[in-house]
C-alpha positions as CSV (number, residue, x, y, z in Angstrom):
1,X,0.0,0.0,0.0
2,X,1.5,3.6,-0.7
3,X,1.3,6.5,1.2
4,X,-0.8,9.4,-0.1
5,X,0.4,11.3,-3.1
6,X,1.0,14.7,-3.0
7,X,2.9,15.6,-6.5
8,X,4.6,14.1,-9.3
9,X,7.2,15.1,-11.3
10,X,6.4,16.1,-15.2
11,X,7.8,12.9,-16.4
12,X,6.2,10.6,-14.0
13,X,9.3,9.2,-12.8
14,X,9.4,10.5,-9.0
15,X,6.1,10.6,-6.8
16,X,6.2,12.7,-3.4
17,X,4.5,10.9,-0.8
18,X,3.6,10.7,2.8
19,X,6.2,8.7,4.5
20,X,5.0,5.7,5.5
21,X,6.7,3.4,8.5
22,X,8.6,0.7,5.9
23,X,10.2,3.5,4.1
24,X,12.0,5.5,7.5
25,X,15.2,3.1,7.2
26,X,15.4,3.6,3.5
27,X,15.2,7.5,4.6
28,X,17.7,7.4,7.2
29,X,19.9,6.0,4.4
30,X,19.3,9.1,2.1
31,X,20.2,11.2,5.1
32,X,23.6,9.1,5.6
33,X,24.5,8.8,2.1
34,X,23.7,12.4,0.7
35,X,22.2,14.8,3.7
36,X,24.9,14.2,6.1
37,X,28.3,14.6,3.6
38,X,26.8,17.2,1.5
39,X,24.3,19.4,3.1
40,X,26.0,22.6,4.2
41,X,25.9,22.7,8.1
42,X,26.0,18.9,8.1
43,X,29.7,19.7,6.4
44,X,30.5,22.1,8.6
45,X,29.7,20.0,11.7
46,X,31.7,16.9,10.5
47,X,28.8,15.0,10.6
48,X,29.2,12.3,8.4
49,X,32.4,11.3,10.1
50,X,31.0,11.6,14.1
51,X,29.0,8.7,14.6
52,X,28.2,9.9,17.8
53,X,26.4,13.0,16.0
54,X,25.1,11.2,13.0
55,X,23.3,9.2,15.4
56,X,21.5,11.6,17.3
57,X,21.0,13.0,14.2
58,X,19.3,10.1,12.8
59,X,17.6,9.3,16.1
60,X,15.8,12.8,16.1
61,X,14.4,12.1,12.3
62,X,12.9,9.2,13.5
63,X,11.5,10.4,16.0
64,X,10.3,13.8,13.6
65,X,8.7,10.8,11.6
66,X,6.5,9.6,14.3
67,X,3.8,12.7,13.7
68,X,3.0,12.0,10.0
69,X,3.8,14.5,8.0
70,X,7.4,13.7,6.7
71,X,7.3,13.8,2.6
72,X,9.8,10.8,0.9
73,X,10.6,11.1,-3.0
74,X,9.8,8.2,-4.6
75,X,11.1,6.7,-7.7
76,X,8.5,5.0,-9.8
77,X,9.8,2.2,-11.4
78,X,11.6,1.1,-8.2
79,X,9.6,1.7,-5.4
80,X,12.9,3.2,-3.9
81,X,13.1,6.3,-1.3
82,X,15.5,9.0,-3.2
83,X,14.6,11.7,-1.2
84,X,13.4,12.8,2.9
85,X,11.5,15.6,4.1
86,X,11.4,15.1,7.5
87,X,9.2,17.3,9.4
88,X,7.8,18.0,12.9
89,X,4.8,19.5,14.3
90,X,5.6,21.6,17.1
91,X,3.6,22.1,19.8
92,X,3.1,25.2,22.1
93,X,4.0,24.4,25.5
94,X,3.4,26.8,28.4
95,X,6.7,26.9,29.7
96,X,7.9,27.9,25.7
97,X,10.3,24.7,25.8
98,X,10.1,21.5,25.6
99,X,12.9,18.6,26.7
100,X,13.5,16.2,24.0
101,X,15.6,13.0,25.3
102,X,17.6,12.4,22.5
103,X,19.7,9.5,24.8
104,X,20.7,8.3,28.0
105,X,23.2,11.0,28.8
106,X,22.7,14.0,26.9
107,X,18.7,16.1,25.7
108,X,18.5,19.2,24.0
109,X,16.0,21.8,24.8
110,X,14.4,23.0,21.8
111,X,11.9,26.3,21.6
């Protein structure tokens, strides 16, 4: 079963669709093999080579992923994931921030 389908490209080829739970690993791998060495900051951070980072990283898509409304690219023909939007929805808290435990020893407070 596919997720829903919210554009297509001109040709066909690539469908954008809501990210459904058997495609997050195939997502984490776009992050790892394109997000992480090329994306600016990622660069700038080292990312790709702190596995430390990359994990948390990773860890904080998936959990992103758990509300819904992450957007994978899709190739056709394939079935394969070739691209990730993840995305969260944030929620107003009345102390403005929120803890997220991102593991055992460290969190980050995000606003």
């Amino acid at each position: 079963m596919s997720g829903r389908v919210w554009a297509r490209s001109e040709d066909r080829t690539v469908e954008w669709v809501s990210m459904r739970a058997d495609q997050l690993a195939a997502a984490i791998d776009v992050m790892r093999e394109s997000f992480f060495p090329n994306e600016t900051i990622s660069k700038a951070l080292l990312l790709n080579e702190r596995k430390r980072a990359s994990t948390q990283v990773e860890r904080l898509a998936k959990l992103a992923a758990n509300d819904g409304v992450s957007i994978v690219a899709v190739e056709v023909a394939t079935g394969r994931v070739i691209g990730v939007a993840f995305n969260k929805i944030q929620v107003n808290t009345a102390s403005h921030f929120t803890t997220l435990q991102i593991s055992e020893r460290s969190e980050t407070k995000l606003f």
